[in-house]
N, C-alpha and C positions, 0 to 999 in steps of 0.2 A: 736239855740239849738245844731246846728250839728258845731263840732270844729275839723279840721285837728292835733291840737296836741294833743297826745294821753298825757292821764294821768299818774301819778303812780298809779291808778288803774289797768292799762294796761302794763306800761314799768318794772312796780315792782313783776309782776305776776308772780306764777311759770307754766310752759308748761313742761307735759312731753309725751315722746313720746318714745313706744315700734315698735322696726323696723321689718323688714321681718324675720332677723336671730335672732327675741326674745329678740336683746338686747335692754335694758332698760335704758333711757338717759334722768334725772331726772334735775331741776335748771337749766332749758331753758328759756331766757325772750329774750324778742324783745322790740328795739325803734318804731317801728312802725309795721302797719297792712301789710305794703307789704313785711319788713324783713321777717314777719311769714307765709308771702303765699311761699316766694322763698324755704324757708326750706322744708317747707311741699313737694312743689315740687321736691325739690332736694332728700329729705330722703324717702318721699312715704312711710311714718308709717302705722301701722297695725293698732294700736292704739293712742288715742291722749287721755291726761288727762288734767284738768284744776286744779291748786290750789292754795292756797292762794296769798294772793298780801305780800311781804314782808318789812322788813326796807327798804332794798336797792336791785339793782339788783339781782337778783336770777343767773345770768350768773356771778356774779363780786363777788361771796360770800368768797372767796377767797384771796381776799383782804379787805374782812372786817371785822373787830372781830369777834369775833367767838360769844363772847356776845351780842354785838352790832347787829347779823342776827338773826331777829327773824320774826317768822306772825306779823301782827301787823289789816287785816281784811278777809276777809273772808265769802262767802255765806253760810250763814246757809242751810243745805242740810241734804237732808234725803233719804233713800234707801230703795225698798221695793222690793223684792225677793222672787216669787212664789216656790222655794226649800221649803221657812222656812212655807208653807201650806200643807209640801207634807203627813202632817198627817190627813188633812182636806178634800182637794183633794181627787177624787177618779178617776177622768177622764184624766189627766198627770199624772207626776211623773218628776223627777230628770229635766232635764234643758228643758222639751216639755214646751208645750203652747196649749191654743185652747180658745175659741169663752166662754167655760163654767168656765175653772178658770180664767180667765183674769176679770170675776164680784169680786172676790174675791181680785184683785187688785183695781179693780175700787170702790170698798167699802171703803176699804183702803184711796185710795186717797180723795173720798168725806168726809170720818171723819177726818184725818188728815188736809183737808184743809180748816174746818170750824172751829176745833181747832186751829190753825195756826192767822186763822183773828181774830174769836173773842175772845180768849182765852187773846192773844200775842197784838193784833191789827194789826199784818203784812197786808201790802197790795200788795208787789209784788212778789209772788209768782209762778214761772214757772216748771211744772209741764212736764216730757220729759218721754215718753217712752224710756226702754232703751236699746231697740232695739232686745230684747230674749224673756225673761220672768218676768218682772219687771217695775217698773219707778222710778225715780229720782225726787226729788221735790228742787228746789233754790230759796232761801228764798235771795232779795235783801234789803231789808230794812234799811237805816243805822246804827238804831240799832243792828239790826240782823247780818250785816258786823261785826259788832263791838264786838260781844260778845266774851269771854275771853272760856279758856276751860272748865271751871267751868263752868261757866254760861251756854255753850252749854248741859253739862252734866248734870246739874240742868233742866235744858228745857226738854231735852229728858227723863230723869226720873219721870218726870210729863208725859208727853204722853204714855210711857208705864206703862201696866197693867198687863203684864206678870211677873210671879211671877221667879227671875235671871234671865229677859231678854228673857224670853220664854222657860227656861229648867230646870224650877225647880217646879212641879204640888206638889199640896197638897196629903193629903193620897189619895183619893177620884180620882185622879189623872188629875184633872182641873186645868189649868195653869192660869186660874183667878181665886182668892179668894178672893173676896171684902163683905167686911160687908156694911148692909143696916145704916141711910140712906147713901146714892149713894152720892160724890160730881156732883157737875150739869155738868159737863163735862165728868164722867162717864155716867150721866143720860142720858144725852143730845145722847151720844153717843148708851146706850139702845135705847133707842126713834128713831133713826137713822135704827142701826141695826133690829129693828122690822118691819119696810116697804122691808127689804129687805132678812130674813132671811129665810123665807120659799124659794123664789124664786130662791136665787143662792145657799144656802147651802144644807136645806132639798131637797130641787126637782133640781137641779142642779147639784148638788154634790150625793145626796143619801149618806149622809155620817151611817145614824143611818141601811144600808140595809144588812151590811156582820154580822155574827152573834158577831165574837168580838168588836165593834165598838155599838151593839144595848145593849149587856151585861155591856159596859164603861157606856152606858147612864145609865143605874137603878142601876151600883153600884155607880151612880155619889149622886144619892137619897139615896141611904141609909136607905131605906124603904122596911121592910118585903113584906108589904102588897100590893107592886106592882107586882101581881102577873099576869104580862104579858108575862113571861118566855116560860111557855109551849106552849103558843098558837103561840109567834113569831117563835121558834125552830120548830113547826111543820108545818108553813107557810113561805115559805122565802123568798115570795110575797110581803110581806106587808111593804107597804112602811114607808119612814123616816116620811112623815109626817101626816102618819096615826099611827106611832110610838108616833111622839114627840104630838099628840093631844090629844091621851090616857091619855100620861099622863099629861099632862093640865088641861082635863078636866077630872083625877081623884080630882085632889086636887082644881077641882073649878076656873079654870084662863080660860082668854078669849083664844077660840081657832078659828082656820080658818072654818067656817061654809060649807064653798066650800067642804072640804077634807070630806070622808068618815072614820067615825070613828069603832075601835073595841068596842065591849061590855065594862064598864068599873066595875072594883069591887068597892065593896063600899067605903068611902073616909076612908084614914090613916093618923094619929095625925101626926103633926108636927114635923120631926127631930132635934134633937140635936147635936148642937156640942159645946166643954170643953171651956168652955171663961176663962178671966185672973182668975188665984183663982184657978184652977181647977174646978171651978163652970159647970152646964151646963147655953149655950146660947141658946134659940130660932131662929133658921134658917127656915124663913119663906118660902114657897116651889117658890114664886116671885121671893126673893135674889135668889134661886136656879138655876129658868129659866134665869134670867137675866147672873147671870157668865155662865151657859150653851151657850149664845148666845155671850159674847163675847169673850169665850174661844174657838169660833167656827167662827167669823165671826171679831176680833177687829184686827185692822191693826198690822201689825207684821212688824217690821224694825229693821234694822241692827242698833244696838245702837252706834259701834265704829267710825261709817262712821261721824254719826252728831256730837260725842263728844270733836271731833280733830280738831282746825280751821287749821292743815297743811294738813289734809285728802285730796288728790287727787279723782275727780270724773269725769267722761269720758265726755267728752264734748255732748252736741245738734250738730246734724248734721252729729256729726262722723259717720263710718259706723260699725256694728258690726264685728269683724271678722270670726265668725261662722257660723252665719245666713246673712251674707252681708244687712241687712237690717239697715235703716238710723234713728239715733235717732231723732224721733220727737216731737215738743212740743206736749202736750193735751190741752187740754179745760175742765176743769176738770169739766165745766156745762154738757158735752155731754161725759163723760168717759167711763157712764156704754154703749153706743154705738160706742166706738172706738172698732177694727178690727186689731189687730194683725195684720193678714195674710194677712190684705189690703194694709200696711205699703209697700212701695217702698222699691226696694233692689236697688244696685247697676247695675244689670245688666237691670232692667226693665229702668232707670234712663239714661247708656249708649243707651240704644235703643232710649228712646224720643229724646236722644241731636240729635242721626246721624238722625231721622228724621225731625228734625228741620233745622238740616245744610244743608242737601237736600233742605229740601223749602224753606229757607231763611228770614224763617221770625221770627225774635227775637224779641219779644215784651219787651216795657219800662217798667223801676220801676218806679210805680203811688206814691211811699212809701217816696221817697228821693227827695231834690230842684236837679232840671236839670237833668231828666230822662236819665238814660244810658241803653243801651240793654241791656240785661239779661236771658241768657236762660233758668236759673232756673224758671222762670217766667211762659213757656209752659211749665213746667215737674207736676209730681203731689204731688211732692218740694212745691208747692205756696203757699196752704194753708196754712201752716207750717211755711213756714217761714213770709206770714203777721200774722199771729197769733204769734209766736217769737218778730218779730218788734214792735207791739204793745205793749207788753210785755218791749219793749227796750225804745220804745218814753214814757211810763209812768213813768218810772224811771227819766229819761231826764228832763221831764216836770218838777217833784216833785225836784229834785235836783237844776232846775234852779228857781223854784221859791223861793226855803229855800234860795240862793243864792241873789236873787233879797231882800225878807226881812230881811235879815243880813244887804245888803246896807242901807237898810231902815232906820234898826237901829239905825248903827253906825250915818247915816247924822242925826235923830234925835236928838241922844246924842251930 
């Protein structure tokens, strides 16, 4: 499975790399893994980027038609950036972090990556913090390599639900507006978002707790008769999910039984809103809580990143340059329990090596035929990167076996 010559997966790849003085040195390929360590070494980048595999050398483009240089594959990739929550958010803001919005990325990640498998059928999907405030998802799949810009743009336009990308809210000012019945991937994604939406948005976030943000919620209803107004203005106590239960159980939906609820007034008929015709529609107050919940909690990504197969995206492993911390894969089973602030930086990484070089003891890679020392191995590097290789031998496997049933075929025929 393990082959010394590298591929045009590899030699055809674009690398780029931002130096110390900013600049920016784009249409980098290497014949091999050690040309690219010598570089690295020699340039000592701040940043490192990975992107498409192209026609031909990405160094040689120069001498190749200009038509003739094109992508030709490509990891499907997707980008998720806790800025574009910072209206949901109440506990960061602009490029922080912490232990309570990072569920709101890990939401993210868990809808997006059951989307991903059972929607698409993808199977290799590697999922990297990306080292700030965000993560990164690399979709390997051959098809998924393969897809055209259209194609990628079609994909992505199915996964979002925000109405222009997340900046364009109805009157009502909800940046979901989906009519019931629900396709089963939005449903699916409802059903999702409801084991988790008290937990990280209402009580995590207290998004429904400042008074402009509890006023968005009831003119999100559009209902006179939710007459919560005076009592929340004169209590500024009461929390979002003694807010959002109110009104649940005004109009009769299941609420969290745990929460302490307000008095509720009597129920109020069903709102309307103007369907094709000028007509009115019946919006059921369900449709209502369900675009509430995932105008509050549905994963939010950068659409331009996935639509471009020449999109450069920061490589796994790099180190951030702000926060010195190392992009590491997830486990997107155990996401809503990954740790930021746990994440190695660089300097914690420098401390393990010199205590290692001290003791001398550099344990083997169990990963690879004919174990070599490795001191990434004692650092807290390891996990990360057997969870990576893993990730790497699966591809491998799947590749050499389509390879092995091709032979198959052709000796059939």
């Amino acid at each position: 499975m393990w082959s010394a010559v590298p591929s045009y997966l590899f030699t055809q790849r674009e690398f780029a790399i931002t130096l110390q003085n900013e600049a920016y040195l784009r249409y980098n390929s290497y014949s091999s893994h050690t040309e690219l360590q010598k570089d690295m070494i020699r340039l000592n980048p701040t940043r490192f980027e990975i992107g498409a595999v192209y026609s031909g050398a990405p160094k040689d483009r120069k001498t190749i038609p200009k038509a003739g240089f094109k992508p030709v594959e490509r990891e499907l990739v997707l980008d998720i950036d806790l800025t574009d929550y910072d209206d949901v958010r109440r506990c960061c803001s602009d490029k922080k972090i912490c232990a309570k919005c990072w569920q709101l990325v890990a939401m993210a990640v868990d809808l997006l990556d059951k989307t991903l498998r059972r929607d698409f059928g993808y199977k290799h999907l590697l999922w990297v913090y990306s080292g700030r405030r965000g993560a990164h998802c690399w979709v390997s799949d051959p098809d998924a390599m393969r897809l055209s810009d259209d194609q990628r743009k079609a994909l992505v336009n199915y996964i979002n639900l925000f109405k222009s990308g997340g900046g364009g809210p109805n009157k009502y000012g909800l940046k979901v507006d989906l009519k019931s019945p629900f396709h089963p991937m939005v449903q699916r994604a409802v059903d999702t978002l409801s084991e988790r939406f008290k937990k990280v948005v209402l009580d995590g976030q207290e998004v429904f707790l400042p008074e402009e943000n509890w006023r968005f919620l009831l003119r999100i209803w559009a209902d006179p008769e939710l007459k919560f107004e005076e009592q929340w203005k004169k209590d500024e106590s009461v929390s979002s999910s003694v807010k959002w239960n109110s009104i649940l159980k005004h109009y009769g939906l299941p609420t969290d039984e745990s929460t302490t609820e307000t008095p509720t007034p009597a129920p109020a008929p069903t709102k309307k809103k103007t369907g094709p015709g000028g007509g009115k529609r019946r919006v059921s107050p369900l449709e209502t809580m369900q675009n509430v919940m995932l105008h509050y909690g549905y994963a939010r990504i950068d659409m331009e990143v996935t639509k471009h197969q020449n999109h450069l995206l920061k490589s796994p492993f790099c180190v951030h340059p702000a926060t010195g911390k190392v992009c590491v894969p997830l486990d997107p089973a155990s996401v809503f329990d990954f740790v930021p602030d746990a994440v190695p930086d660089v300097r914690d990484l420098l401390r393990e090596l010199d205590r290692l070089s001290r003791s001398s003891a550099i344990p083997s890679i169990p990963i690879i035929p004919n174990p070599a020392p490795a001191d990434w191995a004692a650092t807290a590097l390891h996990s990360h990167v057997l969870l990576f290789q893993k990730h790497i031998d699966a591809i491998l496997h799947d590749r050499l076996l389509a390879k092995q049933q091709l032979n198959q075929t052709s000796l059939d025929f």
